[in-house]
C-alpha positions as a Markdown table, in Angstrom:
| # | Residue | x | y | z |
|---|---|---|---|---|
| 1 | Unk | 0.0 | 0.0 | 0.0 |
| 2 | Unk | 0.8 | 3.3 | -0.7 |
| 3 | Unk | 0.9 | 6.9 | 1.0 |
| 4 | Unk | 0.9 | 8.8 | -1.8 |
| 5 | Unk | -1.5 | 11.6 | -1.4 |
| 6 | Unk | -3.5 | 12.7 | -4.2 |
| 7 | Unk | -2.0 | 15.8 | -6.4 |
| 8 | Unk | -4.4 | 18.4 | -7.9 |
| 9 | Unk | -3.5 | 19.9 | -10.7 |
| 10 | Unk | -5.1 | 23.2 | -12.1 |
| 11 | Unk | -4.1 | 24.8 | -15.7 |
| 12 | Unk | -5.5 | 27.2 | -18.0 |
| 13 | Unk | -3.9 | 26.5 | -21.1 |
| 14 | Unk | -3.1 | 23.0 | -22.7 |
| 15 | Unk | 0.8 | 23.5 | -22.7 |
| 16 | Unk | 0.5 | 24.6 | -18.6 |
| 17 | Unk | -2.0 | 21.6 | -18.2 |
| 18 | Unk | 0.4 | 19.3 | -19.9 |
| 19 | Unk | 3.5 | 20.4 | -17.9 |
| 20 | Unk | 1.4 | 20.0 | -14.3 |
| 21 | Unk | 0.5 | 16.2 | -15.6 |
| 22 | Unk | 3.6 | 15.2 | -16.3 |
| 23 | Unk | 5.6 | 16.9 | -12.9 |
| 24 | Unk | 2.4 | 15.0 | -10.8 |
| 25 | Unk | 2.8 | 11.8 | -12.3 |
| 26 | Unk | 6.7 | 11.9 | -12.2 |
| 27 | Unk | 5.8 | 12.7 | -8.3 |
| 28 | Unk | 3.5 | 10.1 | -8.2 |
| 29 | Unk | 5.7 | 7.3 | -9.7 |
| 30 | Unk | 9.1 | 8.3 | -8.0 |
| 31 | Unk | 8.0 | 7.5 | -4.5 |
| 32 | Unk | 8.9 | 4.5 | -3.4 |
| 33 | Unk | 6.2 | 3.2 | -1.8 |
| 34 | Unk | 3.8 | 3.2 | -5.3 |
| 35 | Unk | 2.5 | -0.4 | -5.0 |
| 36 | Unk | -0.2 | 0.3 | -7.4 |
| 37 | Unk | -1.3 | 2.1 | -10.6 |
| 38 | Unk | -1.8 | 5.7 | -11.2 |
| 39 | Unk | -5.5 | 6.9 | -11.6 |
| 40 | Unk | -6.0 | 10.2 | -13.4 |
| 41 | Unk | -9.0 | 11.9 | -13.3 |
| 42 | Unk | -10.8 | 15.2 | -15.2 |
| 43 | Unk | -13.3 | 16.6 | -12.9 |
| 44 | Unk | -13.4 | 19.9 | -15.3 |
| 45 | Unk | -11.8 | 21.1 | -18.2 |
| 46 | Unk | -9.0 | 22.8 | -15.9 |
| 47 | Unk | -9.5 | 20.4 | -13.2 |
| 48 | Unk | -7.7 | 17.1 | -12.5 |
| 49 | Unk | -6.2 | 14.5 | -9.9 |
| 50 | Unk | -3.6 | 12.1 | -9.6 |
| 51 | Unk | -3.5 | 9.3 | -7.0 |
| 52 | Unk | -2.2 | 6.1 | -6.9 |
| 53 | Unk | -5.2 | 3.8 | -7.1 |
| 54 | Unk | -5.3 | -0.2 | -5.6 |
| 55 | Unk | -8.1 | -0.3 | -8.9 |
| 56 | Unk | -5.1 | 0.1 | -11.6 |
| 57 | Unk | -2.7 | -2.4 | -11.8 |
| 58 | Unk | 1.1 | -1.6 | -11.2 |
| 59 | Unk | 3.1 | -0.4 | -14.0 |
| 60 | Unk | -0.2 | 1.5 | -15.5 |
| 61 | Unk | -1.3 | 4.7 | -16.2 |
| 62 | Unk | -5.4 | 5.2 | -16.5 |
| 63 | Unk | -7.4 | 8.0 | -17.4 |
| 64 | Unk | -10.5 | 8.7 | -16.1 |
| 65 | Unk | -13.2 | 11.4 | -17.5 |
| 66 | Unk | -15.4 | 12.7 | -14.5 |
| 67 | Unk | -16.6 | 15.9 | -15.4 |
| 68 | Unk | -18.4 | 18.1 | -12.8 |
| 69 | Unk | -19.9 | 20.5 | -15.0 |
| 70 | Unk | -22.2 | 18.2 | -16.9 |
| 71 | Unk | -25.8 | 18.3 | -15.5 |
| 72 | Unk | -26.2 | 16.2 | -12.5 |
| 73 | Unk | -22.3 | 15.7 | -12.3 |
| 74 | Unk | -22.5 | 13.0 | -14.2 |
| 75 | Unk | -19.5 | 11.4 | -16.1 |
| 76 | Unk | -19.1 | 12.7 | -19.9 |
């Protein structure tokens, strides 16, 4: 098990977006104690997370699209 927290990452344009992605999954990934797969998850257009996830196997990257602007919050 891990104690990796989860990272938010905000952006307003796709190159700052693509930059905050890449520096929280290199956090992610780099600590040591990563036993699992790495979850990533639009909430909004400018809105995402990054947590290691027990749900993605090890080794793995996995998107997720959650966004919490569509009516009811329900996924896109």
């Amino acid at each position: 098990m891990t104690t990796s927290p989860t990272i938010q990452v905000t952006a307003t344009t796709p190159a700052q977006l693509q930059e905050r992605l890449d520096a929280a999954l290199s956090r992610t990934l780099s600590d040591s104690g990563v036993t699992t797969g790495v979850l990533v998850t639009r909430h909004t257009p400018t809105l995402f997370t990054v947590a290691p996830s027990d749900q993605v196997p090890y080794g793995t990257i996995q998107e997720q699209d959650v966004d919490d602007t569509a009516p009811g919050g329900q996924s896109a």
